[in-house]
MARFINU-45521 format. One record per residue (C-alpha): residue in one letter; x, y, z. Coordinates in steps of 0.1 Angstrom, whole numbers, plus 5000, padded with zeros to 4 digits. Example, Ala and Ser with C-alpha at 12.3 -4.5 7.8 and 13.67 -1.06 7.14 Angstrom:
<nodes>
a512349555078/s513749895071/
</nodes>
This chain:
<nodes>
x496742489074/x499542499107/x500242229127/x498542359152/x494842409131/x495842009121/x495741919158/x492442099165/x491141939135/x491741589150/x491041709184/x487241779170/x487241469156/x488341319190/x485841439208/x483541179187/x485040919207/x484340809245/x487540719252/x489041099239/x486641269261/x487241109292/x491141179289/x490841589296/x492641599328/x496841639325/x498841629294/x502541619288/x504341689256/x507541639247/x510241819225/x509741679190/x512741429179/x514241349148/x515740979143/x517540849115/x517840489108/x518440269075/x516339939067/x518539739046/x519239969021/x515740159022/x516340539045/x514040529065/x513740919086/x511140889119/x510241269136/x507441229164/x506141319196/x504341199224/x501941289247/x501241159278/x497441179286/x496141109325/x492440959330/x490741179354/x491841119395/x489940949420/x489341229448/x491041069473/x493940979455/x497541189452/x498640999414/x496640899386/x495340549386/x496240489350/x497640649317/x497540619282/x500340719256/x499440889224/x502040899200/x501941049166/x505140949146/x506441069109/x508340849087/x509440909053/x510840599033/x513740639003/x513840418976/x517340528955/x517340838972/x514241078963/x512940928932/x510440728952/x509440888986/x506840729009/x505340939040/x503940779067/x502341019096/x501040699122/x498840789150/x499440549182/x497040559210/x497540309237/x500640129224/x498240059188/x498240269155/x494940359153/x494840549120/x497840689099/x498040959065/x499540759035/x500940979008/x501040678986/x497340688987/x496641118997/x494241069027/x493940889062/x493540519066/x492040379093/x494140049111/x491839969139/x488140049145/x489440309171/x490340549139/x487940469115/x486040819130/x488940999131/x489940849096/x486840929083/x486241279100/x489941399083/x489441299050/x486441549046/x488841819055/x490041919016/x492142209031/x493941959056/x494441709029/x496241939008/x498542049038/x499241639045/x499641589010/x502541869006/x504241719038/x506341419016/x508141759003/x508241949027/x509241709052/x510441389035/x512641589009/x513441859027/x515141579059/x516341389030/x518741719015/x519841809054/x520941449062/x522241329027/x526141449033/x526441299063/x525140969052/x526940939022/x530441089033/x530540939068/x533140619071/x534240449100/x536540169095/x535639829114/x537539669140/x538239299131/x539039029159/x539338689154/x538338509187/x538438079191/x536637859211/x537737539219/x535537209224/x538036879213/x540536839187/x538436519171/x535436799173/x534137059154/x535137389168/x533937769167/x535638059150/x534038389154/x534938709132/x533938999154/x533739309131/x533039649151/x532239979150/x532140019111/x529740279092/x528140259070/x526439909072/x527439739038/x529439479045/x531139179033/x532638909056/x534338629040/x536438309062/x539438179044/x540737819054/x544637789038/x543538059011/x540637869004/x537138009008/x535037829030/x531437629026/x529137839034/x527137569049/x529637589075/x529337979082/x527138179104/x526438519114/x524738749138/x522039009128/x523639379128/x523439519154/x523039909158/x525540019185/x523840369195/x526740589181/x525940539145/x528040249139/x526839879137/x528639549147/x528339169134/x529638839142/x530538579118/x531238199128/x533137949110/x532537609125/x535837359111/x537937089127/x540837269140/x544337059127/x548337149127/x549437399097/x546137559089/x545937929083/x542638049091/x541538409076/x538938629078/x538038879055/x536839219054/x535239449029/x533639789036/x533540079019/x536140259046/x538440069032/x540640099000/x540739749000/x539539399015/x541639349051/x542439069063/x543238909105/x544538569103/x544638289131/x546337989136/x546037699158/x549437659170/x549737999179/x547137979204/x548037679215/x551137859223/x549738129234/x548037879263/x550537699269/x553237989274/x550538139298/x550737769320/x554337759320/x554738139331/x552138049358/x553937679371/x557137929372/x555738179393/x554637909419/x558037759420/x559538129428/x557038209454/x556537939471/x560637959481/x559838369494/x556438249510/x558137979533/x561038199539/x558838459552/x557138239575/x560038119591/x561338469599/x558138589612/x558138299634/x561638359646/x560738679650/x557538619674/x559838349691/x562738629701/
</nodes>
């Protein structure tokens, strides 16, 4: 059994349904992908590919009136690494899984009542079944050897920033710990207050976030009363580093920081405005000669 005698197979057993034989005008296929992602310590591996199928066109019309998407995507779940491997072939028509393979259970399983033909029509098919059933090796393990050096071995170190924002002294303020660009996603985030670890109560954080380039990024916020002499730490530990780093803030230094920035701007007006009305006054001597 090919790929290809699969797809005839469930084409036959398309053709049961009204909706499969009225879409027989244009079809589109595109290049099959393969996407990595993880799912909180569970790899999860996704191939698919999607074709884009046109409902016949009204005579007098140039485009199609409407179009349907049929999707057929692979996914192959790790549970500590190959000893427990779980393939998922999902068949999506019109933005719903209709009917999917489980190799936890060997056969097709119908979602909606849109499969339960086509469910029903492929289970019949020992030969295919056999083919489907060899596919959690030959696709799940296979991926699985291919991708593991690069997941394991890959390390990019996070970029930590400490970043205040102020409401009141007599309030409760907002400290966030923006870590950055850091592979893989295992990560520990700890806030320090004058070497002290912080309530957790008081501690929040962001879901990761995947970035697009294989890295992910989090936020984690410390909500305190700000107050002169404290030392406010946050804490990072990822397995790109040897060991836990640590960016420290303080409140004075900000303050500083703001009111350096006030003073260097009240100067700069003091200067200028000298130069700005000496200027005027020669360009008006010079429009008066």
């Amino acid at each position: 059994m090919t790929p290809s005698g699969f797809r005839s197979q469930l084409a036959l057993c398309g053709q049961r349904r009204r909706s499969f034989r009225e879409l027989k005008r244009e079809s589109v296929f595109s290049q099959d992908v393969m996407t990595p992602a993880l799912n909180f310590g569970v790899g999860v591996v996704s191939m698919g590919f999607v074709v884009l199928v046109f409902l016949p066109e009204v005579e007098s019309a140039r485009q199609p009136r409407e179009h349907f998407i049929f999707q057929e995507k692979h996914e192959c779940h790790y549970h500590n690494g190959t000893q427990r491997v779980r393939y998922l072939d999902r068949y999506i028509y019109g933005r719903q899984e209709t009917f999917h393979f489980d190799s936890d259970r060997g056969q097709f399983v119908a979602v909606t009542p849109l499969g339960e033909i086509d469910a029903a029509c492929l289970n019949k098919q020992k030969e295919l079944l056999e083919y489907k059933r060899r596919e959690v090796d030959t696709i799940c393990r296979f991926s699985y050897a291919e991708v593991e050096g690069f997941l394991k071995e890959r390390k990019v170190q996070p970029k930590v920033k400490i970043t205040p924002t102020f409401s009141s002294p007599s309030l409760h303020n907002l400290l966030i710990c923006n870590v950055a660009g850091f592979w893989p996603l295992a990560i520990k985030i700890t806030w320090f207050r004058n070497g002290k670890e912080e309530d957790e109560a008081r501690v929040f954080h962001t879901d990761l976030t995947r970035n697009g380039d294989w890295t992910f990024q989090i936020q984690v916020m410390l909500e305190t009363q700000l107050e002169h002499g404290d030392i406010y730490t946050c804490q990072v530990e990822h397995a790109s580093f040897p060991e836990p780093v640590t960016v420290q803030w303080e409140p004075d230094s900000s303050r500083s920081k703001m009111w350096t920035g006030v003073a260097g701007f009240v100067l700069g007006l003091v200067f200028l405005a000298p130069g700005l009305t000496l200027y005027m006054k020669t360009k008006k001597e010079a429009l008066m000669s």
